[in-house]
Backbone as CSV, one residue per row, in Angstrom:
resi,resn,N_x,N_y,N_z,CA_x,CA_y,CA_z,C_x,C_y,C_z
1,UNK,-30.467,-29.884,45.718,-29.074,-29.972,45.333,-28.883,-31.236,44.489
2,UNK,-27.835,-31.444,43.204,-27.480,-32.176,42.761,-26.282,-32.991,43.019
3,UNK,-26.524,-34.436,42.790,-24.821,-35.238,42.886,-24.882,-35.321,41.327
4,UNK,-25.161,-35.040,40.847,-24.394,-34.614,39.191,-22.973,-34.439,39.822
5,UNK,-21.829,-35.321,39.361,-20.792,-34.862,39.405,-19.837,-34.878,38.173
6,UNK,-20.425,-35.615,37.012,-19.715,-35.167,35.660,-20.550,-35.728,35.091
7,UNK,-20.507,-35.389,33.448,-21.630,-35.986,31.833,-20.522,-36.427,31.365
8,UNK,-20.931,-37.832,30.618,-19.665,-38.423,29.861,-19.953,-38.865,28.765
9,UNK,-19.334,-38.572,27.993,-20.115,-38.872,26.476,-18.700,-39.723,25.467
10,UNK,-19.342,-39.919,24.404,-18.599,-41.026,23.767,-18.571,-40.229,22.636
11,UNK,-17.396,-40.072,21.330,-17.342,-39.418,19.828,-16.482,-40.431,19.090
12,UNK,-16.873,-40.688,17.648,-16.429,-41.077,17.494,-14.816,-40.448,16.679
13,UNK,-13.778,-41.146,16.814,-12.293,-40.683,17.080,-12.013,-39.523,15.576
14,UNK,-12.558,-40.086,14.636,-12.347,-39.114,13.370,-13.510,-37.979,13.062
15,UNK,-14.559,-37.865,14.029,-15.227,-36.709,14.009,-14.547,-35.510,14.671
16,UNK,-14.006,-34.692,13.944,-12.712,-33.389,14.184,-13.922,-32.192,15.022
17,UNK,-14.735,-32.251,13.969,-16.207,-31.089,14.485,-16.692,-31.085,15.608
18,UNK,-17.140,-32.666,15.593,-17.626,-32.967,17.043,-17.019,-33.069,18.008
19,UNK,-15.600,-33.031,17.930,-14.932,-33.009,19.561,-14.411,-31.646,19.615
20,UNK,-13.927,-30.780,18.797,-13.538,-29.699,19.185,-14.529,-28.599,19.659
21,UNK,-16.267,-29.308,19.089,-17.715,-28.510,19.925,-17.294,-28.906,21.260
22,UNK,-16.952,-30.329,21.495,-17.228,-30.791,22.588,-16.466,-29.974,23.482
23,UNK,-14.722,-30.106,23.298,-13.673,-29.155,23.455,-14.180,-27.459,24.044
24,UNK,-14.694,-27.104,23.448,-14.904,-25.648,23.672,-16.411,-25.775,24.633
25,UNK,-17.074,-26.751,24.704,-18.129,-26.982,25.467,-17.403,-27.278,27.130
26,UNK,-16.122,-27.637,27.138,-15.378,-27.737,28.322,-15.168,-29.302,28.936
27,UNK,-15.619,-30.309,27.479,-15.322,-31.604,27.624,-13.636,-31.743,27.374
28,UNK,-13.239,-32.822,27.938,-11.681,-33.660,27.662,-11.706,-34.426,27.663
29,UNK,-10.841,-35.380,26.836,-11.143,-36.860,26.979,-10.206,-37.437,27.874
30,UNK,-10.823,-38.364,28.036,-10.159,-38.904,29.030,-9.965,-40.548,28.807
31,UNK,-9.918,-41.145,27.785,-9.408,-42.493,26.956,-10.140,-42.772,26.190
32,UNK,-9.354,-43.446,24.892,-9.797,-43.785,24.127,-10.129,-45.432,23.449
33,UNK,-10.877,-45.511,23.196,-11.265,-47.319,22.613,-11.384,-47.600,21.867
34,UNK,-10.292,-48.624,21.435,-9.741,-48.797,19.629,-10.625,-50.052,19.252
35,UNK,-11.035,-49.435,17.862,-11.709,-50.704,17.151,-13.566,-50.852,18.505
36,UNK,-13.841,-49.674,18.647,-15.074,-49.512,19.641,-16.051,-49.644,18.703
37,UNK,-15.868,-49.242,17.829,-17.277,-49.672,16.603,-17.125,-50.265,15.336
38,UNK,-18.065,-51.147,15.010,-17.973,-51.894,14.105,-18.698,-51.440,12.367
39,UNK,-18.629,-51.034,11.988,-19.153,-50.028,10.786,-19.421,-50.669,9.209
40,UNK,-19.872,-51.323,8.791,-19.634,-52.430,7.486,-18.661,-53.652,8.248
41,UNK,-17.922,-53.085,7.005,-16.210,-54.097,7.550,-15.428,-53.375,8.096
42,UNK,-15.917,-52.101,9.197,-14.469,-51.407,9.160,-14.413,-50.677,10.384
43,UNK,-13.687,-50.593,11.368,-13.866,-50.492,13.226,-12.829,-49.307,12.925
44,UNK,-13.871,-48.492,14.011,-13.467,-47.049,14.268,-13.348,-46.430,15.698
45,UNK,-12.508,-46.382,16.286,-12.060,-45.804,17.380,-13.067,-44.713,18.213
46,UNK,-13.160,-45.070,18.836,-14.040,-43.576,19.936,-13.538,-43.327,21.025
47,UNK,-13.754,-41.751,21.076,-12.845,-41.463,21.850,-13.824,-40.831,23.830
48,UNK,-13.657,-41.479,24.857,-14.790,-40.959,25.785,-13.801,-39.619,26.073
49,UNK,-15.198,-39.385,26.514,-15.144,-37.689,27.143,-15.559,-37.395,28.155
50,UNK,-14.855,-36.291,29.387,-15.591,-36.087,30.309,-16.502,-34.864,30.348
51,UNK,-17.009,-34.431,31.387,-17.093,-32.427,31.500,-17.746,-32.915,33.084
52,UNK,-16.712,-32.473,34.248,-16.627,-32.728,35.523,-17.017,-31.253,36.062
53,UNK,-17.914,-31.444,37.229,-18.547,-30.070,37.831,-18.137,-30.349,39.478
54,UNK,-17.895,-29.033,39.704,-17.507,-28.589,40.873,-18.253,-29.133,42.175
55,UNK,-17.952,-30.185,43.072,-18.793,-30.814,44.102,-19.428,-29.363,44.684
């Protein structure tokens, strides 16, 4: 038996593709963290995600 009790993953906030895979994969987010990455000169928001399984 597993204690897997959720996968949590991180996207970053303006990838539309990648969260609505995530979305239909049965992830939600569950907060987001502004200015989480630093990119050249220019900080981009990510947004965490859960996908929680049934104890």
């Amino acid at each position: 038996m597993s204690d897997l009790r959720s996968l949590r993953i991180c996207v970053e906030a303006n990838n539309r593709a990648a969260i609505d895979l995530y979305e239909a994969l049965g992830f939600t987010a569950w907060a987001v963290e502004k200015q989480a990455l630093l990119v050249g000169d220019h900080f981009h928001d990510e947004i965490h995600m859960r996908l929680d399984f049934a104890p």
